[in-house]
ZADO-1210 file (C-alpha; in nm, 4 decimals, padded with zeros to 6 digits):
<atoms>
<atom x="-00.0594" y="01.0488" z="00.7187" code="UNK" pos="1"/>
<atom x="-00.1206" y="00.8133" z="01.0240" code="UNK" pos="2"/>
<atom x="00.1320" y="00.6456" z="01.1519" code="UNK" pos="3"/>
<atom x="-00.0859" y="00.4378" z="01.4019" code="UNK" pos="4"/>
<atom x="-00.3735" y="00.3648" z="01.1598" code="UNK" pos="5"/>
<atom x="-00.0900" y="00.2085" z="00.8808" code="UNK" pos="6"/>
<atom x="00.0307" y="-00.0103" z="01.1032" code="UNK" pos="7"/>
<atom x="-00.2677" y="-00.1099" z="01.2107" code="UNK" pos="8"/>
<atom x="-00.3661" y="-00.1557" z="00.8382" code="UNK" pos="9"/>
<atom x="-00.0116" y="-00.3254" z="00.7742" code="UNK" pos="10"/>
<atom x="-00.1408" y="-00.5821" z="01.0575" code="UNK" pos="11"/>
<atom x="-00.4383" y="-00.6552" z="00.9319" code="UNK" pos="12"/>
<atom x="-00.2924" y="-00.7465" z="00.5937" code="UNK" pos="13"/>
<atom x="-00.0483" y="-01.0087" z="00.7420" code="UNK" pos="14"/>
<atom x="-00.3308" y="-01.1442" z="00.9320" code="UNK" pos="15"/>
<atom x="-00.5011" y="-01.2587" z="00.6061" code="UNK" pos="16"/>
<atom x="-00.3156" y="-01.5845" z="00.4437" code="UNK" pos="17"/>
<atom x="-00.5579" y="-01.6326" z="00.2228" code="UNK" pos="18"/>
<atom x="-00.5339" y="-01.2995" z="00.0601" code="UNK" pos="19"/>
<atom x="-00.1347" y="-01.2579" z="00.0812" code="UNK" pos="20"/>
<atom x="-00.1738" y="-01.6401" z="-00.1249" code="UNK" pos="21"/>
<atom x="-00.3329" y="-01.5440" z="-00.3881" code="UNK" pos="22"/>
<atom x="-00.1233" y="-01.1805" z="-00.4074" code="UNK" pos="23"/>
<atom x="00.2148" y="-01.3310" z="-00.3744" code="UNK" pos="24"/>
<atom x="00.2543" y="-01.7106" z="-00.3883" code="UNK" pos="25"/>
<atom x="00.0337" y="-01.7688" z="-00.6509" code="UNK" pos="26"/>
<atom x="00.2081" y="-01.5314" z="-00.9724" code="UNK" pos="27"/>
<atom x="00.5284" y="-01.6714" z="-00.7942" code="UNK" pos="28"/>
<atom x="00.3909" y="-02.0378" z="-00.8332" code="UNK" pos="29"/>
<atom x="00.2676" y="-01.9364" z="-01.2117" code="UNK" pos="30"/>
<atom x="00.6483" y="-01.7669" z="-01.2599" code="UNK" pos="31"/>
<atom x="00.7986" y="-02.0921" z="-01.1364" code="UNK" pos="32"/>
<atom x="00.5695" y="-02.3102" z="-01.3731" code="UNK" pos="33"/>
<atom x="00.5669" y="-02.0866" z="-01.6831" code="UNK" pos="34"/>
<atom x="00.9522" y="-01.9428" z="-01.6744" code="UNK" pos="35"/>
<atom x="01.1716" y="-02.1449" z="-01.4700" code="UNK" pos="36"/>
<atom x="01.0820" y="-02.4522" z="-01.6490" code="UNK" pos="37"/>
<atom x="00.9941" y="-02.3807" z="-02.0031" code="UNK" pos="38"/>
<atom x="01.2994" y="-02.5133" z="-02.2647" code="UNK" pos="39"/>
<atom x="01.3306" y="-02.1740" z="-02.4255" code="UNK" pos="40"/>
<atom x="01.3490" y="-01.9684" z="-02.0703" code="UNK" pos="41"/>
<atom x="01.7336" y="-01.9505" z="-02.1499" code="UNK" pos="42"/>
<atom x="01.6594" y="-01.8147" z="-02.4721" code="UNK" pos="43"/>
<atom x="01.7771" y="-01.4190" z="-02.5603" code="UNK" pos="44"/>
<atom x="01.5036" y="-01.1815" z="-02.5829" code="UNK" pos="45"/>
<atom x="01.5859" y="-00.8088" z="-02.5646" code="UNK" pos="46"/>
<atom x="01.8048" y="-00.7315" z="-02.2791" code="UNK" pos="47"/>
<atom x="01.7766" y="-01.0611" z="-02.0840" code="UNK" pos="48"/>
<atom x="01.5981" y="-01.3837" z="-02.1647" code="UNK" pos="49"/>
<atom x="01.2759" y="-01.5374" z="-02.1619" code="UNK" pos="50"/>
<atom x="01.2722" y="-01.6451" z="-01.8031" code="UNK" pos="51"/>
<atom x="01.2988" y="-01.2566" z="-01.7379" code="UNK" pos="52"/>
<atom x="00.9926" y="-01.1920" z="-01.9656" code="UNK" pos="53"/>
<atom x="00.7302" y="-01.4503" z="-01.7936" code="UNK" pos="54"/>
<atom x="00.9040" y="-01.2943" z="-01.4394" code="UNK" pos="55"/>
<atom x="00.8449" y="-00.9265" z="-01.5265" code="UNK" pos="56"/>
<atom x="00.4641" y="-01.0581" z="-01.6833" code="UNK" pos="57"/>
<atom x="00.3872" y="-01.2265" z="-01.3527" code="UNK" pos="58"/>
<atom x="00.5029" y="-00.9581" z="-01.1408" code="UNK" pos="59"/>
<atom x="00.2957" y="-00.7112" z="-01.3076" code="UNK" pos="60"/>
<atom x="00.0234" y="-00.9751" z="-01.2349" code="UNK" pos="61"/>
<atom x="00.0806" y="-01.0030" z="-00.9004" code="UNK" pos="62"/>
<atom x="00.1131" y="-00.6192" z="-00.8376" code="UNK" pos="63"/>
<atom x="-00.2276" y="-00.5210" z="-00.9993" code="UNK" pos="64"/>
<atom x="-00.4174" y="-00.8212" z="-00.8545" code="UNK" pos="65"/>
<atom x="-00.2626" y="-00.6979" z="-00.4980" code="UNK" pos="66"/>
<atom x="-00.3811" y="-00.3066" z="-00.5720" code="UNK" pos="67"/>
<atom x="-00.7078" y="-00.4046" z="-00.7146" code="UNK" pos="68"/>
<atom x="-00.8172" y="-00.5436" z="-00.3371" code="UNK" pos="69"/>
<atom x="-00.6505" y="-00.2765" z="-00.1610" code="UNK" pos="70"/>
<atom x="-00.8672" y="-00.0469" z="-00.3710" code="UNK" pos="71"/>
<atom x="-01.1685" y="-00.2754" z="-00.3481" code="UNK" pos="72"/>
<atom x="-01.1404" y="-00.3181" z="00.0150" code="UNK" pos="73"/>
<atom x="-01.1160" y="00.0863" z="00.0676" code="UNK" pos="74"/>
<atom x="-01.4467" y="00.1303" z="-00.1138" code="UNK" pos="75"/>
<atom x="-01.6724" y="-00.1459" z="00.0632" code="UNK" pos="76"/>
<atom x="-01.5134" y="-00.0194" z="00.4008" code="UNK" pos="77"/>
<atom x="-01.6222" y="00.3615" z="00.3081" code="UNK" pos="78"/>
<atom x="-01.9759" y="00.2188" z="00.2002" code="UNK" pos="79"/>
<atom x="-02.0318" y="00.0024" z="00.5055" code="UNK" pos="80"/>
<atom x="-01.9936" y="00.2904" z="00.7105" code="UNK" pos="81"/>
<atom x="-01.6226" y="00.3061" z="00.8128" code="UNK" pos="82"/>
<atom x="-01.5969" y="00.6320" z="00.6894" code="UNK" pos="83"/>
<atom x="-01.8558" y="00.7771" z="00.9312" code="UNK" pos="84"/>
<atom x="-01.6770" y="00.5812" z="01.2097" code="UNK" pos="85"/>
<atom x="-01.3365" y="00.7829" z="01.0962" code="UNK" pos="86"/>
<atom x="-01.5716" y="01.0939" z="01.0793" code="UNK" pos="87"/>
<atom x="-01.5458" y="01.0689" z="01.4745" code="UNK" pos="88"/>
<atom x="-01.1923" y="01.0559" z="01.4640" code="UNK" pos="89"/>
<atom x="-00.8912" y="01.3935" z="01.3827" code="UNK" pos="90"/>
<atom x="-00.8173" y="01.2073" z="01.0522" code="UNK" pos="91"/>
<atom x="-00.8339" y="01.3789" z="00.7713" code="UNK" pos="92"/>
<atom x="-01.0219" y="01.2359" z="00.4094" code="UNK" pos="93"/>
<atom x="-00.6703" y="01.2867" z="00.2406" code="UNK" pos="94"/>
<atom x="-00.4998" y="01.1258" z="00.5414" code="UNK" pos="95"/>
<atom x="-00.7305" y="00.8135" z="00.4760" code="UNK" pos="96"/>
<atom x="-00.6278" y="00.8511" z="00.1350" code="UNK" pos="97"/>
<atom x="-00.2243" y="00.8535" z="00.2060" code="UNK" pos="98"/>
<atom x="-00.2537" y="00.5559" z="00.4215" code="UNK" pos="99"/>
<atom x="-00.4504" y="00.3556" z="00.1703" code="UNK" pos="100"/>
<atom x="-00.2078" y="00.4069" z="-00.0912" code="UNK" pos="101"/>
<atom x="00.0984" y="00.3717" z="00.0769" code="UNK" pos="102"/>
<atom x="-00.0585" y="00.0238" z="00.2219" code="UNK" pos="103"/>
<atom x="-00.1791" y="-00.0693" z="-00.1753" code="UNK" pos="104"/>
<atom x="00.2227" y="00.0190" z="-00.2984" code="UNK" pos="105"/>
<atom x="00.3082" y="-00.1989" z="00.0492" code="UNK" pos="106"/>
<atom x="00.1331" y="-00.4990" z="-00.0842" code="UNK" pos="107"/>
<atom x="00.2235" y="-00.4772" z="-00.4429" code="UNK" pos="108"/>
<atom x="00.5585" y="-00.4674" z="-00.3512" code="UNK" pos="109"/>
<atom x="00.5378" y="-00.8124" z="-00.2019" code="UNK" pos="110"/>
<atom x="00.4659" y="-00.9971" z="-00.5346" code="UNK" pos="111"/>
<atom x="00.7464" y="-00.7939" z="-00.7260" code="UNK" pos="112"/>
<atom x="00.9900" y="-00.9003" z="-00.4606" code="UNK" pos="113"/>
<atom x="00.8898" y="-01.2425" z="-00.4540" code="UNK" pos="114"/>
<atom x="00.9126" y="-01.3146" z="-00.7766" code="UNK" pos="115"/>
<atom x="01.2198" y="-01.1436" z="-00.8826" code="UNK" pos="116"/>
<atom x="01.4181" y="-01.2742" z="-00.6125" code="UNK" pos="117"/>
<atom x="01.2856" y="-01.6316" z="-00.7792" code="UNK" pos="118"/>
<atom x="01.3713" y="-01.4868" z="-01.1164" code="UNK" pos="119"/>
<atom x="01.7465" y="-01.4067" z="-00.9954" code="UNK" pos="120"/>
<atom x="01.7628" y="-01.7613" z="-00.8406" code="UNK" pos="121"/>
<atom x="01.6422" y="-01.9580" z="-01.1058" code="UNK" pos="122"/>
<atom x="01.8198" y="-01.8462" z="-01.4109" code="UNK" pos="123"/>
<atom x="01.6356" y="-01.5214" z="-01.4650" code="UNK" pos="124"/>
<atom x="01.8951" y="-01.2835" z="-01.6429" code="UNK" pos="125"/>
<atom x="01.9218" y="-00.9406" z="-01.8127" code="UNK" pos="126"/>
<atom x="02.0984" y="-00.5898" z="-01.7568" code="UNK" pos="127"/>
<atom x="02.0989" y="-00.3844" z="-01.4882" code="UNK" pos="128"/>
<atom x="01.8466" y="-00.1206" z="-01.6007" code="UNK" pos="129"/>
<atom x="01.6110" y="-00.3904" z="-01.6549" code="UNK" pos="130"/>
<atom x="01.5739" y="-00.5154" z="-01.3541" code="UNK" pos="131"/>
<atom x="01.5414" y="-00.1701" z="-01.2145" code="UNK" pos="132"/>
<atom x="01.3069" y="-00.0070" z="-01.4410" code="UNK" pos="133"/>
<atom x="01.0967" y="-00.3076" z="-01.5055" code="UNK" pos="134"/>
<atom x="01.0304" y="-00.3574" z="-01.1332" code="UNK" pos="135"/>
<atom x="00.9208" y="00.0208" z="-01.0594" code="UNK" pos="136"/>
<atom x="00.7268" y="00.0302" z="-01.3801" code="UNK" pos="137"/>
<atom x="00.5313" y="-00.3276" z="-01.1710" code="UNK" pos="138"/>
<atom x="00.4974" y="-00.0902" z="-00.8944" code="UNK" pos="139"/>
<atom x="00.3885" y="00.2372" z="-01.1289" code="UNK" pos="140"/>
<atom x="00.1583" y="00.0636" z="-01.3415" code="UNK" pos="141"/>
<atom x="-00.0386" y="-00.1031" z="-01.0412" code="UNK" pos="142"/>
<atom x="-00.1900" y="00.2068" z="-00.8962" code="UNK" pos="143"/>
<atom x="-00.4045" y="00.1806" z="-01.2557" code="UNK" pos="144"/>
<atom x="-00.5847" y="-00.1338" z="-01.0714" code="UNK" pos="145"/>
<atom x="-00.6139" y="00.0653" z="-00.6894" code="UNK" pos="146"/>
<atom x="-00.8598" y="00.2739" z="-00.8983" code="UNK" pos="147"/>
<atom x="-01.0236" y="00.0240" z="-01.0555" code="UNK" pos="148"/>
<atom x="-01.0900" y="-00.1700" z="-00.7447" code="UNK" pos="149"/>
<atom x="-01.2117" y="00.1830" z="-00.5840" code="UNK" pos="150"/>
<atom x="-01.4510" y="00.1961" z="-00.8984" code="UNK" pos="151"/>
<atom x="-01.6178" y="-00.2060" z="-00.8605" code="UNK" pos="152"/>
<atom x="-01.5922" y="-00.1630" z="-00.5025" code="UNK" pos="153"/>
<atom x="-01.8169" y="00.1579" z="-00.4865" code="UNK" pos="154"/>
<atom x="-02.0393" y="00.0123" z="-00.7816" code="UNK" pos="155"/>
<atom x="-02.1302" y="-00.3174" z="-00.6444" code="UNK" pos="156"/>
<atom x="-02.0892" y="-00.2275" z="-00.2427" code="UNK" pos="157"/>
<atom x="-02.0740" y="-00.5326" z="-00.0847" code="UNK" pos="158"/>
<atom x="-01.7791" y="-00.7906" z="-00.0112" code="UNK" pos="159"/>
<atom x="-01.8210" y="-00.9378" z="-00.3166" code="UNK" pos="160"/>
<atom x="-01.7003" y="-00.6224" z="-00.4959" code="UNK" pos="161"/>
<atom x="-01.3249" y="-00.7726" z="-00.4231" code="UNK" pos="162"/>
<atom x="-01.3537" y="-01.1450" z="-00.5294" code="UNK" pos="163"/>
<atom x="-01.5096" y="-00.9716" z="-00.8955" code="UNK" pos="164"/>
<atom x="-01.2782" y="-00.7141" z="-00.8958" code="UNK" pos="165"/>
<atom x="-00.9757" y="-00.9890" z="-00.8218" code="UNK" pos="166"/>
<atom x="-01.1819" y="-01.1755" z="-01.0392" code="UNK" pos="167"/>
<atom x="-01.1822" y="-00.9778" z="-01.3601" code="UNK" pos="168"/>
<atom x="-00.7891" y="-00.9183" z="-01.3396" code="UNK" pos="169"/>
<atom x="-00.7005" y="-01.2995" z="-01.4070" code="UNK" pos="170"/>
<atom x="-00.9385" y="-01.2249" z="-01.7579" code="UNK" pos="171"/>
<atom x="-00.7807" y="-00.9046" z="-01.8313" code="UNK" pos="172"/>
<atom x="-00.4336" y="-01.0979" z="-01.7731" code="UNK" pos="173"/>
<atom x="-00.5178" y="-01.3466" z="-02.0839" code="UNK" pos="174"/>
<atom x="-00.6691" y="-01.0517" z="-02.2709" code="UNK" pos="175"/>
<atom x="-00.3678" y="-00.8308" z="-02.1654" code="UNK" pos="176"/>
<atom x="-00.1106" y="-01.0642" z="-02.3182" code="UNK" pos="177"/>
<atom x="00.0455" y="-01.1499" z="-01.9862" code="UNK" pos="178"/>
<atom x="-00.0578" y="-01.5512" z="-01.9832" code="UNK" pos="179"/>
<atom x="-00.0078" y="-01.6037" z="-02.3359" code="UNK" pos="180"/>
<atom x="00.1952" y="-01.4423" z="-02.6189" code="UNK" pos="181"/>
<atom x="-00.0940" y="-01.3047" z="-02.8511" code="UNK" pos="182"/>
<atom x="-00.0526" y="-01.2511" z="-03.2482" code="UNK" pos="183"/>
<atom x="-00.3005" y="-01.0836" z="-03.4950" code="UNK" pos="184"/>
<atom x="-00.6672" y="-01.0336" z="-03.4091" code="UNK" pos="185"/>
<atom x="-00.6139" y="-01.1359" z="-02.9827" code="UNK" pos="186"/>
<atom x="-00.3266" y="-00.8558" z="-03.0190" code="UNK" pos="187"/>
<atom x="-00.4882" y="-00.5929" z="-03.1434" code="UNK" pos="188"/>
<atom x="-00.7994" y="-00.6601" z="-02.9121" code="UNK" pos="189"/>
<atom x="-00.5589" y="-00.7210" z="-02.6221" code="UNK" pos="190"/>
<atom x="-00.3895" y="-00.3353" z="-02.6641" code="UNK" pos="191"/>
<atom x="-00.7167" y="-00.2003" z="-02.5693" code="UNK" pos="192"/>
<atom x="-00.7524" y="-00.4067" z="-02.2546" code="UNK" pos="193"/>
<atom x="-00.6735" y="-00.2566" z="-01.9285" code="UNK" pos="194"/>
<atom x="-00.4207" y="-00.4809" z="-01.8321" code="UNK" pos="195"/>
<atom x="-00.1942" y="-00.4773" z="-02.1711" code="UNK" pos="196"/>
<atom x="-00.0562" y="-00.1769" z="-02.1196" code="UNK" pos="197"/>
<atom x="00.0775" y="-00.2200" z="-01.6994" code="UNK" pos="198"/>
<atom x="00.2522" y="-00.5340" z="-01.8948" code="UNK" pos="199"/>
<atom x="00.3650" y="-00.3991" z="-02.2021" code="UNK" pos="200"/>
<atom x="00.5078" y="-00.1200" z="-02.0151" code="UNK" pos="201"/>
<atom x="00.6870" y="-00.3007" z="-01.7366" code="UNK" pos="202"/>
<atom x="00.8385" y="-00.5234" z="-01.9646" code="UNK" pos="203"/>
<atom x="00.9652" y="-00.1985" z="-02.1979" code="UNK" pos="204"/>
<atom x="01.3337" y="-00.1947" z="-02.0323" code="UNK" pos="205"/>
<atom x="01.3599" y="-00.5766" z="-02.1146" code="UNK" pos="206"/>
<atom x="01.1953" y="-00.5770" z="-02.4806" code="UNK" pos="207"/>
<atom x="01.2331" y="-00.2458" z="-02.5879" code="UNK" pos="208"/>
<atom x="00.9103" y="-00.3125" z="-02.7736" code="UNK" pos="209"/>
<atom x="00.9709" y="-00.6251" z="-02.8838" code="UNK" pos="210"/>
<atom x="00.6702" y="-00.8949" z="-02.9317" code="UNK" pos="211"/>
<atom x="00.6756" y="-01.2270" z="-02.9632" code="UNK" pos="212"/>
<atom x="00.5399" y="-01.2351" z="-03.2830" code="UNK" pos="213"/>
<atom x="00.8896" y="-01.0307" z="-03.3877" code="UNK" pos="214"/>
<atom x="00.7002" y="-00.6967" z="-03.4569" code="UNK" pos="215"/>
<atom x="00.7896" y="-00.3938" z="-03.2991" code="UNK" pos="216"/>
<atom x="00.5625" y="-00.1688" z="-03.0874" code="UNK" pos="217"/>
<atom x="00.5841" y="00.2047" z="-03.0241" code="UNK" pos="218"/>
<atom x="00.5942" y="00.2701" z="-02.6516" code="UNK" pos="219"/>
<atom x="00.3236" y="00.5290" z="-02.7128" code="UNK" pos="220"/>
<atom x="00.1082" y="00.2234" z="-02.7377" code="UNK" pos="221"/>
<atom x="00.1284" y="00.0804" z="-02.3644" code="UNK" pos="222"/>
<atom x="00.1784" y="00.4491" z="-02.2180" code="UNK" pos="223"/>
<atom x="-00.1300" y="00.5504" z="-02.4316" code="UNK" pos="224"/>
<atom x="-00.3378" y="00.2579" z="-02.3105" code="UNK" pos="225"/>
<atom x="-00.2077" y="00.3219" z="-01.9380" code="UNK" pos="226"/>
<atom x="-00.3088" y="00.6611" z="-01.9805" code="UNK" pos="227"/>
<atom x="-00.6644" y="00.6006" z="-02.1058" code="UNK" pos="228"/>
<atom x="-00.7713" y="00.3618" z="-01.8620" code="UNK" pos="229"/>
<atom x="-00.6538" y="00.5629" z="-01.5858" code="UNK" pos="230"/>
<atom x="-00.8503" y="00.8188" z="-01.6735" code="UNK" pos="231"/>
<atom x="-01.1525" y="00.5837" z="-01.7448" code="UNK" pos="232"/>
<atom x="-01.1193" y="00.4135" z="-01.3908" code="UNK" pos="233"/>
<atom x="-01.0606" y="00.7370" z="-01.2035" code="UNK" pos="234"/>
<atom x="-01.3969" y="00.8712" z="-01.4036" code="UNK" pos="235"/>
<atom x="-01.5505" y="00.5625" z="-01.2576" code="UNK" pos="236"/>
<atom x="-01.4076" y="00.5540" z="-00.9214" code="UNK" pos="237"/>
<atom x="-01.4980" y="00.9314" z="-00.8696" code="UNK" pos="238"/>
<atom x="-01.8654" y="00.8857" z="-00.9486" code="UNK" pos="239"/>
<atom x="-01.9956" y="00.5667" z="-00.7831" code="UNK" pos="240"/>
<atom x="-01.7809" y="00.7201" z="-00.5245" code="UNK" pos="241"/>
<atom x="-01.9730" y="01.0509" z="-00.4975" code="UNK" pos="242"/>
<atom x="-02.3110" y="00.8575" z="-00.5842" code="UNK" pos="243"/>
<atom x="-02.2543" y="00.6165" z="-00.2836" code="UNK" pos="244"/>
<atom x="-02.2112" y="00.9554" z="-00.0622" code="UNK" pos="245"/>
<atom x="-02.5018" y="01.1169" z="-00.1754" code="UNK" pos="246"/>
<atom x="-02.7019" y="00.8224" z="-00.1010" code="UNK" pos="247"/>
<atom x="-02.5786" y="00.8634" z="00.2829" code="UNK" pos="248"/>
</atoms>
């Protein structure tokens, strides 16, 4: 990997406001609206409260939307010809590759620590393991979206490819039952949305399966649905990909 080239990546990341807002200070606004200040945030739910649940819901939020225009980016910069200007250069495909994903994790990582840090400060609670697991299961669970922003961004090839990709993830977040607590017919639709599972997942450690609705869910279910989409989006990503070189 390239040392020089990340940090010039890291750079250009905290040049962007705009971008960094709606990655990290909006799910923290959303936390701070929909957990610190509900009545029933102090209320029990697995092992912590409902404070923790919205937290560990935004976060995963946050880390997805933050992957998905990583991803996005890397595939209009490799269509616009960026990839034939690193052609010139010693690096390596896979060295492109490495940086991109270790500068996707980088920005993830900004919403999860944002808004657990609010979560501690504002009456977020829960054990030990839950806080751990929950935040690298954020962090896991986003790379899902890195390949779904690769796949949009090679389809549609033009800057716009990010604001739909960004786009789409606020509608799988209502589908995904990350907004809203779903029951009945929006549940069972929302387990086969991409975004349920990253969610369902992350919030595992706190829940332990757990829904709102007081039924209990198999963790099959959100590793299955993680599972499936990854392989659907890194189907996807893989072929515009290849299709976009071809046309070269």
């Amino acid at each position: 990997m390239n040392a020089t080239y990340t940090l010039v990546e890291i750079k250009r990341v905290l040049r962007d406001p705009v971008g960094l807002f709606f990655t990290a200070v909006l799910p923290a606004f959303l936390y701070l609206i929909f957990g610190s200040t509900i009545d029933a945030r102090d209320q029990t739910i697995g092992n912590g409260n409902v404070a923790m649940y919205v937290m560990i819901s935004m976060a995963a939020y946050g880390a997805v939307t933050a992957t998905t225009g990583t991803g996005g980016q890397a595939a209009t910069e490799r269509m616009q010809g960026w990839g034939r200007q690193l052609g010139l250069t010693p690096m390596r495909d896979t060295q492109y590759v490495a940086v991109k994903a270790v500068i996707a994790l980088l920005v993830a990582a900004i919403p999860i620590l944002l808004i657990y840090a609010l979560g501690a400060w504002t009456g977020a609670t829960g054990t030990s393991g839950a806080w751990l697991y929950s935040g690298l299961l954020c962090l896991a669970g986003s790379v899902v979206f890195a390949l779904y922003g690769i796949f949009i961004g090679s389809a549609f090839r033009s800057e716009s490819a990010i604001g739909v990709a960004s786009g789409s993830v606020v509608i799988f977040a209502f589908l995904g039952n990350v907004f809203v607590p779903l029951s009945g017919v929006l549940l069972t639709v929302g387990r086969f949305t991409p975004l349920y599972g990253v969610a369902s997942l992350a919030r595992y450690p706190l829940t332990e399966g757990h829904l709102a609705d007081g039924s209990l869910e198999s963790l099959w279910v959100p590793v299955a649905n993680v599972v499936g989409w990854t392989i659907i989006f890194g189907m996807l990503a893989t072929w515009f990909v290849k299709r976009g070189r071809d046309r070269q």
